[in-house]
C-alpha positions as CSV (number, residue, x, y, z in Angstrom):
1,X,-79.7,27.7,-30.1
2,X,-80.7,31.5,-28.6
3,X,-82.6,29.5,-25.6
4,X,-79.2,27.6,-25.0
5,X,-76.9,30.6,-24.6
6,X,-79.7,32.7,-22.5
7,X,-79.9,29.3,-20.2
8,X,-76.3,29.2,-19.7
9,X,-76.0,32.6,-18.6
10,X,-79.0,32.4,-16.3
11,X,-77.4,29.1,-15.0
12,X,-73.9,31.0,-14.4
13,X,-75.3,34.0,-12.7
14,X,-77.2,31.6,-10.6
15,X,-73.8,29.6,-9.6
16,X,-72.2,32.6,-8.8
17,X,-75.0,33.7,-6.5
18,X,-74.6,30.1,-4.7
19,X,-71.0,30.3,-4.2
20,X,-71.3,34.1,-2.7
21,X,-74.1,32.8,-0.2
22,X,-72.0,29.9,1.0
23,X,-70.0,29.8,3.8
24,X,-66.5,31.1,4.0
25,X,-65.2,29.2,7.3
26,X,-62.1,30.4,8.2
27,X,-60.3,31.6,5.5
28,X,-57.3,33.4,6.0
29,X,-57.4,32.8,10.0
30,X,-55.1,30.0,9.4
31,X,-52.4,31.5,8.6
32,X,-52.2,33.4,11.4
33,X,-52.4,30.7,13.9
34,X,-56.1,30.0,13.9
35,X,-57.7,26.7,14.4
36,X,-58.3,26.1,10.9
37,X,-58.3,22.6,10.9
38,X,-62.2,22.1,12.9
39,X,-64.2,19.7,11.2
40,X,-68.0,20.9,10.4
41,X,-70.7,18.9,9.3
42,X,-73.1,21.3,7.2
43,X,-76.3,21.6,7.6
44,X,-79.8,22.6,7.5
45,X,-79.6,25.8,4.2
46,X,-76.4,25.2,4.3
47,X,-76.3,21.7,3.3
48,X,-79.1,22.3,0.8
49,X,-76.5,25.4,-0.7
50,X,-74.0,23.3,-1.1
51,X,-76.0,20.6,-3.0
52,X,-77.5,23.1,-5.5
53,X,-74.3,24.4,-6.0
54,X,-73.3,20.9,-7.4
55,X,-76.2,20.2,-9.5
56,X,-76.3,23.8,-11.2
57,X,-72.1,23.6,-11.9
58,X,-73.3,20.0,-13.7
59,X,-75.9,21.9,-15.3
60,X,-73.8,24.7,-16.7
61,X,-71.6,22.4,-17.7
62,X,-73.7,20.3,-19.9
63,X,-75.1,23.5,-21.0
64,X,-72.2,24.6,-22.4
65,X,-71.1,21.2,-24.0
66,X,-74.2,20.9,-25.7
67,X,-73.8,24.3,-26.7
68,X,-70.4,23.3,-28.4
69,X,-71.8,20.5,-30.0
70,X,-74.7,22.4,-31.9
71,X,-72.2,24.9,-32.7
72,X,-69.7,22.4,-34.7
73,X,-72.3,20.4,-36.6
């Protein structure tokens, strides 16, 4: 159960490290008239970022649902 809980916050801390690194793109440049609407492929780190911030938001979640689980029973 201890191993659970110190994965999970290993995982979060890890998500929020790949959501700081990612990029911002235009943020609030828009609002002020900027050309906001520019699609962009990603690619290269970027691409590979954006990917492991998927699979580790998956993990956390699963991690904590199992979490929940073990705790009820």
């Amino acid at each position: 159960m201890r191993n659970l809980q110190i994965a999970q916050i290993v995982i979060a801390i890890l998500l929020m490290l790949a959501i700081l690194f990612q990029n911002r793109g235009v943020g609030l440049s828009g609002v002020f008239g900027g050309s906001g609407n520019v699609f962009r492929t990603k690619r290269g780190i970027e691409k590979k970022l954006f990917y492991l911030t998927i699979i580790l938001s998956v993990v956390f979640f699963s991690i904590s649902l199992a979490v929940i689980f073990l705790y009820k029973g």
